[in-house]
SELUM-105200 format. One line per field, with one value per residue (C-alpha): residue number from 1; chain; x, y, z. Coordinates in steps of 0.001 Angstrom, whole numbers, padded with zeros to 6 digits. Layout:
N
num: c(NUM	...)
chaine: c(A	...)
c1: c(X	...)
c2: c(Y	...)
c3: c(Z	...)
END
This chain:
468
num: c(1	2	3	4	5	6	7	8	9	10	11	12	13	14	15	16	17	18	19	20	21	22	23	24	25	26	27	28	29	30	31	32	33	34	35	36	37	38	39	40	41	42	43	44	45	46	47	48	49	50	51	52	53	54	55	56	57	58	59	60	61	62	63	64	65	66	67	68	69	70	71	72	73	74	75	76	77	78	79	80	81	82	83	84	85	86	87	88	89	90	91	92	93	94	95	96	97	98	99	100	101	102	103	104	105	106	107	108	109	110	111	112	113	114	115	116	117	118	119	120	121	122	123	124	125	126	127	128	129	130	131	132	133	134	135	136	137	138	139	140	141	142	143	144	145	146	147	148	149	150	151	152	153	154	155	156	157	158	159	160	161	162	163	164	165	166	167	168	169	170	171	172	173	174	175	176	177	178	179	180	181	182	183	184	185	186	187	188	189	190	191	192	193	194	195	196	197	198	199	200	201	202	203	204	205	206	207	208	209	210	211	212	213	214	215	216	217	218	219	220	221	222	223	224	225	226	227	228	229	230	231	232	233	234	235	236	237	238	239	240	241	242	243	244	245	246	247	248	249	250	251	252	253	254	255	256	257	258	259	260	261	262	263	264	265	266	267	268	269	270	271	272	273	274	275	276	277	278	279	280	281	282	283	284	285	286	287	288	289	290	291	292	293	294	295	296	297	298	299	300	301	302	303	304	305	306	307	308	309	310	311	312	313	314	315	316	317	318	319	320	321	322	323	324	325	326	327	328	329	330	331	332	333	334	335	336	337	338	339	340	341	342	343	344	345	346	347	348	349	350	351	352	353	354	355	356	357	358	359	360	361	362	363	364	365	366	367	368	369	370	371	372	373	374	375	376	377	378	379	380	381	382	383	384	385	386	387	388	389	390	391	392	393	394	395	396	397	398	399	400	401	402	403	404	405	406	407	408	409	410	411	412	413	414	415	416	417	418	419	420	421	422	423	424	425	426	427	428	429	430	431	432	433	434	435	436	437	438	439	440	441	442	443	444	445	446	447	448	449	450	451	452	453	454	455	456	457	458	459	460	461	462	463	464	465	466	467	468)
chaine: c(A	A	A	A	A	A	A	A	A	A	A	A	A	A	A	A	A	A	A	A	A	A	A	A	A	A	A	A	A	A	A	A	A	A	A	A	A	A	A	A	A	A	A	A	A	A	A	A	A	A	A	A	A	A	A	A	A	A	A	A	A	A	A	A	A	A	A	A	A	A	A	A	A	A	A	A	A	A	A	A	A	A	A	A	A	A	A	A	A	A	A	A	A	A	A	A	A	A	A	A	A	A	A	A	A	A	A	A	A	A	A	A	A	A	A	A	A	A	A	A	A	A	A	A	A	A	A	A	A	A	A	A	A	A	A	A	A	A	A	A	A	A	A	A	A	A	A	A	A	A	A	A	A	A	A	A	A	A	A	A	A	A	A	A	A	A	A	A	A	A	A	A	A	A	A	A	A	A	A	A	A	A	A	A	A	A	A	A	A	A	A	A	A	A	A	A	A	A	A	A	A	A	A	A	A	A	A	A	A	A	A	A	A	A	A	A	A	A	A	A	A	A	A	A	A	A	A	A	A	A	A	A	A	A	A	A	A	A	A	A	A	A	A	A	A	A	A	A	A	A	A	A	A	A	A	A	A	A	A	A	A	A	A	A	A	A	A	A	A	A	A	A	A	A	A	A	A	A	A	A	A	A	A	A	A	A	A	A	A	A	A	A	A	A	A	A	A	A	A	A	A	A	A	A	A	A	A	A	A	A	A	A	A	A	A	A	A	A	A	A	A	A	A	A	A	A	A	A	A	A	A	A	A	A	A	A	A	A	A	A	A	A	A	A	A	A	A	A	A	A	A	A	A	A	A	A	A	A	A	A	A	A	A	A	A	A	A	A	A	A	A	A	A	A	A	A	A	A	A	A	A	A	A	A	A	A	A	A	A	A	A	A	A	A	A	A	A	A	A	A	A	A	A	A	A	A	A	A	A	A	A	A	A	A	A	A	A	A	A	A	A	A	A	A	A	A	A	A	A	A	A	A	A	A	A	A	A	A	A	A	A	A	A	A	A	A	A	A	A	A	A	A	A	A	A	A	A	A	A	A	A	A	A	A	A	A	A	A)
c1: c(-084976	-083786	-081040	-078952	-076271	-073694	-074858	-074026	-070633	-069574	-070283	-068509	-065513	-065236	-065126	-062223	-060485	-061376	-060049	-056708	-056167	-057630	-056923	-053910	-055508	-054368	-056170	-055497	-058768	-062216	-062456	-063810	-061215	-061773	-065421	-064693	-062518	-065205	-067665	-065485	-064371	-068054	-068806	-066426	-066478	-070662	-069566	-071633	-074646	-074093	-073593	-073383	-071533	-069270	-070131	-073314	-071866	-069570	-071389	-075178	-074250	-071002	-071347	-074144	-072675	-069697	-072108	-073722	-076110	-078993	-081628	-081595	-079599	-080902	-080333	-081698	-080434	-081502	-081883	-079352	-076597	-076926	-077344	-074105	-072049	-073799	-072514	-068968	-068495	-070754	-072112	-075307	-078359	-078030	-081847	-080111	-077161	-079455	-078098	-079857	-078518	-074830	-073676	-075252	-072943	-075870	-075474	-071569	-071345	-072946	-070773	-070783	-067599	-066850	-070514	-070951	-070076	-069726	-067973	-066224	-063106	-062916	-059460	-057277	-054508	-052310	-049389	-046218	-044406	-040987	-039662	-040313	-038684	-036190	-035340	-035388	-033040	-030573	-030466	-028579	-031433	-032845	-031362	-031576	-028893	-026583	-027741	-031008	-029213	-026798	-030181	-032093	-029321	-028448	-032533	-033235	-029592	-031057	-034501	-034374	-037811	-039843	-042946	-044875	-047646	-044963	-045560	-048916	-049535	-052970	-053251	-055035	-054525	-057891	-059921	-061823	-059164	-056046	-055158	-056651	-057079	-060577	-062145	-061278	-063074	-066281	-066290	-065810	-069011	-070740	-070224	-072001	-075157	-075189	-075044	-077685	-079965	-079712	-080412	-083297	-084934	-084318	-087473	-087607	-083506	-082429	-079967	-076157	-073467	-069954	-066825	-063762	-060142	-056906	-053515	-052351	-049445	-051965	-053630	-055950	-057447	-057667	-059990	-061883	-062722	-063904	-066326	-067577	-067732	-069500	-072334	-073047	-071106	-068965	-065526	-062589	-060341	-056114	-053105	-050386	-046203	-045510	-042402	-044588	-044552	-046682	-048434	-049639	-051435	-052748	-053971	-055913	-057447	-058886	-060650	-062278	-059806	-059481	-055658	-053228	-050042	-047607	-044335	-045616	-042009	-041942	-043987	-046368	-050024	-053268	-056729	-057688	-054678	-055376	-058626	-057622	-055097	-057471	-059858	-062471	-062836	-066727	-065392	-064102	-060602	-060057	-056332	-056663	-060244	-061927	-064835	-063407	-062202	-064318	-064611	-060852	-060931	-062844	-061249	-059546	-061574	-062820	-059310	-057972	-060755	-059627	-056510	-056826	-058942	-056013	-054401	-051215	-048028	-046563	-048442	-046481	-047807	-046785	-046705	-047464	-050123	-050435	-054135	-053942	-051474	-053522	-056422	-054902	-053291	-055984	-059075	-056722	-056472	-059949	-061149	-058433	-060395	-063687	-066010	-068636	-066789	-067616	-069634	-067084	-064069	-063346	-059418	-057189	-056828	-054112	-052670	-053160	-052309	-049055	-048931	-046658	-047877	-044816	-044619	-042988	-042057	-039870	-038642	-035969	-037852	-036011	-036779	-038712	-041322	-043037	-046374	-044674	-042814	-043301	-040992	-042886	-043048	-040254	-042411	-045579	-043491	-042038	-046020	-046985	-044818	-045015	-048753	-050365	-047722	-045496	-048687	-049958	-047321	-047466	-051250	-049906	-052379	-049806	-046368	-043175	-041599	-044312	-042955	-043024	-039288	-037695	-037214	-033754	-034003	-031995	-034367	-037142	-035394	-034856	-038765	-039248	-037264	-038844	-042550	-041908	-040995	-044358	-046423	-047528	-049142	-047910	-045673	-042858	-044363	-047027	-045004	-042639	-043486	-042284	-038938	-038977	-039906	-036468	-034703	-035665	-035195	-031504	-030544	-031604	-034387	-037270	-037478	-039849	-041212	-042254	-045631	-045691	-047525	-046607	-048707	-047346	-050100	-049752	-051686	-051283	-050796	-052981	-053215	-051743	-048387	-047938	-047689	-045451)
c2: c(-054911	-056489	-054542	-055850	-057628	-055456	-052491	-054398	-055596	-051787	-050217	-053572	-052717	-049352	-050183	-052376	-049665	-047082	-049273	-049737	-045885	-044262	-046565	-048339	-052078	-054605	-058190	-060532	-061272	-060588	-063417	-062974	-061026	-058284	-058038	-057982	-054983	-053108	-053560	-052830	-049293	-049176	-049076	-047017	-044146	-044310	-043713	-047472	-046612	-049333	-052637	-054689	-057759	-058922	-062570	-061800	-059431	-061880	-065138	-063970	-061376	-061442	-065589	-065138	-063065	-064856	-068361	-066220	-069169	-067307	-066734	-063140	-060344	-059347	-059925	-058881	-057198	-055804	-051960	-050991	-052925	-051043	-047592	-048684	-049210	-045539	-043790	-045292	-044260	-041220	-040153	-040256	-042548	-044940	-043801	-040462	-042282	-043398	-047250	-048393	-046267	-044729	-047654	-050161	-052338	-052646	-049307	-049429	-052624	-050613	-049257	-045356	-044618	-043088	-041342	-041791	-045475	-047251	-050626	-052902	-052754	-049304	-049382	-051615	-054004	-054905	-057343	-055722	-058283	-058524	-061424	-059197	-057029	-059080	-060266	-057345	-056176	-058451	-058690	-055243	-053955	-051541	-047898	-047147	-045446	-046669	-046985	-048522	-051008	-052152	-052644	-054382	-056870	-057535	-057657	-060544	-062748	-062761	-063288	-065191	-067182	-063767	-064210	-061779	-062425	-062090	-058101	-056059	-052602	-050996	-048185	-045166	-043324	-043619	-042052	-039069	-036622	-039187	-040349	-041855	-038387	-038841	-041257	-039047	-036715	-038899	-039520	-035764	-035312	-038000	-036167	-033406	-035141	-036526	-033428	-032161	-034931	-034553	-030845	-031277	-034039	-031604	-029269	-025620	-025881	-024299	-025838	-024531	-026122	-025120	-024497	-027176	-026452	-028623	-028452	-029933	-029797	-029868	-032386	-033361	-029657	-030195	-033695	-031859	-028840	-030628	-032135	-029509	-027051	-029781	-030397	-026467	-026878	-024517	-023704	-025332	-023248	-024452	-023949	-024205	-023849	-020288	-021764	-024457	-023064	-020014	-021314	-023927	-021539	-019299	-022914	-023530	-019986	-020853	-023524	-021436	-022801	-020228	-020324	-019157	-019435	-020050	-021524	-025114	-026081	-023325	-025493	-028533	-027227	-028117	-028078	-024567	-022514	-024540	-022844	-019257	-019159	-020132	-017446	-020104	-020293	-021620	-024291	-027523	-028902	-031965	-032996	-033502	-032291	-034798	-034010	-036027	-038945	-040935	-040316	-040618	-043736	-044494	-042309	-045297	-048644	-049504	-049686	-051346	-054137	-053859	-054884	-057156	-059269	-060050	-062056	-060853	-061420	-057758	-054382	-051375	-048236	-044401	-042884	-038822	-038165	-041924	-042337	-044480	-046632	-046400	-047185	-050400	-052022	-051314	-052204	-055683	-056278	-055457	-058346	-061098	-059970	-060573	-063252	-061411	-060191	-057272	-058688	-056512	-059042	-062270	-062273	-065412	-064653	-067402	-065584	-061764	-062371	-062965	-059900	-057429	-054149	-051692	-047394	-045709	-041891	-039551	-036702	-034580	-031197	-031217	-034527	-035325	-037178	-033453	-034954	-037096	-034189	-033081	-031310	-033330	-037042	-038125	-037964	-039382	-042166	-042901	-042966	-045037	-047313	-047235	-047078	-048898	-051182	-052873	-053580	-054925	-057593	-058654	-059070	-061651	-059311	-058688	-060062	-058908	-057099	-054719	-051081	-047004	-047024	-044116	-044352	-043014	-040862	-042940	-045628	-043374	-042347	-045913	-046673	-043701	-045450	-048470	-047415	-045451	-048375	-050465	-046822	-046088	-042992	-041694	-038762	-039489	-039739	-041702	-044379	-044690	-047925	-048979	-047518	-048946	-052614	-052370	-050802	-053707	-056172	-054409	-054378	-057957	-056800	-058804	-062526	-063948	-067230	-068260	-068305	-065230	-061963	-058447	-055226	-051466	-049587	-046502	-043260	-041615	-038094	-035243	-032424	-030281	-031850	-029872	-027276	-028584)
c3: c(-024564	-027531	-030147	-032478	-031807	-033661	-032348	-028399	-029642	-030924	-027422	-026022	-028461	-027680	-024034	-025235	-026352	-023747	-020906	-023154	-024251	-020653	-017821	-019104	-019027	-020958	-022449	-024617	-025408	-024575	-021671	-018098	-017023	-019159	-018427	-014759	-015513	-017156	-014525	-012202	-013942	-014906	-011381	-010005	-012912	-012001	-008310	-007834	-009573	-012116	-010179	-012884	-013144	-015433	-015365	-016823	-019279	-020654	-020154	-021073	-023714	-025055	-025658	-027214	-029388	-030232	-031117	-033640	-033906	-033575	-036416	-036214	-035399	-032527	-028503	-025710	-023119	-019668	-020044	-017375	-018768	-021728	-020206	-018264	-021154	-022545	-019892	-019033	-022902	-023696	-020180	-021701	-021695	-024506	-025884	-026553	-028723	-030922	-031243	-033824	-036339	-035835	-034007	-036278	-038629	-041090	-042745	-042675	-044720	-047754	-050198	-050719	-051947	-054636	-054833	-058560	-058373	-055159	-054653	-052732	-053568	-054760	-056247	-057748	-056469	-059391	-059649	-060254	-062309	-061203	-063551	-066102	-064810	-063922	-067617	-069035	-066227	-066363	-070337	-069527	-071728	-069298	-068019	-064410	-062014	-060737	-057073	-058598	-060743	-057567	-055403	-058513	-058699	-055069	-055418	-057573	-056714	-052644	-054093	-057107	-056218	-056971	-059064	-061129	-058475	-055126	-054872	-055316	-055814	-054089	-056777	-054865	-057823	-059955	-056853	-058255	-057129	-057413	-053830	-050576	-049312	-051003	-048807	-045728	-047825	-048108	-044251	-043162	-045891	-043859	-040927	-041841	-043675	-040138	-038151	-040245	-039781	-036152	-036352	-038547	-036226	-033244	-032814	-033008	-033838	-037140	-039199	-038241	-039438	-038186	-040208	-040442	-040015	-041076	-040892	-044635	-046851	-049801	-051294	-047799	-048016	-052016	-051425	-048465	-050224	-053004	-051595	-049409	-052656	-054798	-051420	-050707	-047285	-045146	-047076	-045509	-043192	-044309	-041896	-044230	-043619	-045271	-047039	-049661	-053155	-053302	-056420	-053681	-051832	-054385	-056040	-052916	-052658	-055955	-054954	-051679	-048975	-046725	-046196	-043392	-044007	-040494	-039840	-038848	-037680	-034841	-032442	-031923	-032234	-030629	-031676	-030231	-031495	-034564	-034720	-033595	-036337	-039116	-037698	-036719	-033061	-033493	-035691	-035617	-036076	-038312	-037189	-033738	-032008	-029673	-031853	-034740	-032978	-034121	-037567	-038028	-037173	-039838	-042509	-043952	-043010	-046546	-047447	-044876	-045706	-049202	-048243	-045091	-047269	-049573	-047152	-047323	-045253	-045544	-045792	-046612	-046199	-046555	-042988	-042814	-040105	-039698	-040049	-042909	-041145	-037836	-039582	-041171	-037991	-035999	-037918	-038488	-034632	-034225	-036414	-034587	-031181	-032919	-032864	-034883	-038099	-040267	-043188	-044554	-043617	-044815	-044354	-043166	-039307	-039284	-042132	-041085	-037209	-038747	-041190	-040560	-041190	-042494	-042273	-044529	-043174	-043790	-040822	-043539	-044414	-047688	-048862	-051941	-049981	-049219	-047838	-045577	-043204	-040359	-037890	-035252	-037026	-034629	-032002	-033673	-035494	-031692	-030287	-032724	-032310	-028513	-028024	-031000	-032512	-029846	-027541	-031097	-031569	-027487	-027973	-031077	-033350	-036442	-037272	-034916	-037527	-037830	-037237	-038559	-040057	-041867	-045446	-046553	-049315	-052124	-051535	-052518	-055446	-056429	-055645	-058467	-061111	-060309	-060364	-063250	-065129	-064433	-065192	-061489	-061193	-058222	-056327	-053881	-051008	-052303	-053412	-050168	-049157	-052250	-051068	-047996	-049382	-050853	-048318	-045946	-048831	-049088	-045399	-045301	-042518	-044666	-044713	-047668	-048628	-052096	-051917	-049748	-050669	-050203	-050912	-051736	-051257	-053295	-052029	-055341	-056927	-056705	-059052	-055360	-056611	-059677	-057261	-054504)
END
């Protein structure tokens, strides 16, 4: 049977990352070893009804994929192997997963974002020009605080081989609602088109599509609902704390959010009581359902290609639920592992395996970085860390300073200064990595070399801040 070989080296990936995240394996690389793993936990989760080997996974498909000398895209492959990898993954037969289409790489190298004019890159990344700065600065011709005039100097005496093209900024901002909150949007739309494509090509099954819930400080459910108003879809169901601005909430009613106020610092919630306080047990819940697994993963991987193909030697990135950061990272080590890129990528992996990939977060309820709290990010910045990053850096997949740090808050309010001068739009949180750039830069925790190049990416401000 012959299928493409994109769609063969996705379920091979996400075997990757199912042996990794369920059975606690761990490869360097995709070499024989690894394959004899996965038949082995093929065979064994099948209770031996799959006695496949992983020689001839590795040697008579993988290869071929990895040559990638082949005329077309396509390979073929015995049936059983692939209904093997269907069911280790989906326990179900790999006709009923539809490979050609959801799993195919073809349709996810075409631009849809933003709807009215898709591109690739979407947004911006714009020098910030420090020597400008910089001369301006030290002509004692410029008024900042004094905590932001003590860091700008330390600044440019420790790094006085800064260029105007040393530090980028990933502007976010001009998305049609203002921040990267918008491309989640697009993908949760996708997920519905999609669910009603399958319902429509089931027969005798009327279309039925089930309501979303999210836990969001603001500007998420402001992106989501925007979309889902604009398409004629199910109005978004928002757990929100009870102590953010009232105006907040009464904003978000306007738009058709269907909003619960709770105390979201009382305890740690999961997907079910997620649903039973926003009065939508049928439904579905965006922030951590098994359901939307998947898609989060993908929430952010324009971007991240946006960036990754920059080349650059330091990401920073604003850390609140961490799928942006996630996203980043991982999509990164995805494409080291790879023999068959993305048509998407075309990144340095000499340069990127070195990258190291920065989070900005914040775990102080009353800090100015609002969209970055959580009475819980402790905990996620420590898993993050633990489970994604550190294995990361062992697997030699990003640089070994890579790491979810906490931005102290006069940092951020140095970062403000500072952005405000080079006309960022942006709120707080937004612009954390910013403030953690120089924080690291201040503690002498960053090394840099002339020609190297760093990128702030900047989520940027929704109209939900006004509120906030």
């Amino acid at each position: 049977m012959k299928v493409r070989s994109a769609d063969l080296y996705r379920l091979i990936e996400e075997s990757w990352d199912k042996l990794h995240s369920e059975h606690g394996e761990s490869f360097k690389s995709m070499n024989q070893n690894f394959f004899d793993k996965l038949a082995t936990h093929i065979q064994k989760d099948s209770m031996n009804k799959y006695k496949l080997k992983g020689a001839t996974l590795y040697k008579q498909y993988f290869l071929k994929i990895k040559d990638g000398s082949s005329q077309t895209d396509f390979i073929g492959v015995t049936p059983m192997y692939l209904s093997a990898l269907s069911y280790f993954l989906y326990k179900r037969p790999f006709e009923e997963i539809d490979i050609n289409q959801p799993l195919s790489e073809i349709e996810e190298e075409v631009p849809e974002f933003p709807s009215y004019h898709a591109s690739f890159p979407s947004t911006p990344t714009i020098p910030l020009q420090m020597n400008s700065l910089k001369n301006i600065f030290l002509k004692s011709k410029l008024t900042f605080s004094a905590d932001t005039s003590r860091l700008l100097k330390t600044f440019f005496k420790n790094f006085n081989f800064i260029t105007d093209t040393t530090i980028w900024c990933k502007d976010e901002s001009i998305n049609p609602n203002g921040t990267h909150k918008d491309r989640m949007a697009w993908e949760i739309y996708l997920w519905y088109e999609n669910e009603i494509k399958k319902q429509m090509n089931t027969p005798g099954k009327k279309i039925s599509l089930k309501s979303l819930s999210l836990i969001s400080s603001g500007s998420a459910a402001y992106s989501v609902q925007k979309v889902l108003k604009n398409r004629g879809l199910p109005n978004l169901h928002v757990l929100i704390d009870r102590h953010v601005n009232k105006k907040l909430i009464k904003f978000l009613k306007e738009q058709d959010c269907k909003v619960f106020p709770i105390d979201l610092d009382e305890k740690e919630l999961s997907s079910n009581e997620i649903l039973k306080l926003t009065d939508n047990i049928a439904g579905v819940d965006l922030t951590y359902s098994p359901e939307f697994k998947e898609s989060r993963k993908v929430y952010y991987d324009w971007l991240s290609y946006e960036v990754l193909n920059q080349n650059p030697n330091w990401v920073f990135t604003p850390f609140g639920t961490g799928d942006l950061y996630k996203n980043i990272i991982i999509r990164n080590s995805k494409e080291m592992d790879k023999k068959v890129f993305s048509k998407r990528f075309f990144g340095d992996k000499k340069i990127l395996t070195q990258c190291n990939f920065m989070g900005a977060a914040s775990n102080r309820k009353k800090s100015k970085m609002k969209m970055l709290y959580s009475a819980f990010q402790n905990k996620t910045i420590k898993n993050v860390n633990d489970k994604i990053v550190f294995p990361l850096i062992e697997k030699q997949n990003c640089g070994n300073n890579s790491k979810v740090l906490i931005l102290e808050e006069k940092y951020i309010n140095s970062a403000i200064e500072i952005a405000e001068y080079f006309n960022i739009t942006f709120e707080p949180s937004g612009i954390s990595g910013l403030g953690l750039f120089f924080q690291m830069a201040d503690q002498r925790q960053i090394e840099l070399n002339q020609h190297d190049k760093v990128i702030i990416i900047n989520t940027g401000k929704s109209i939900v801040s006004n509120y906030c």
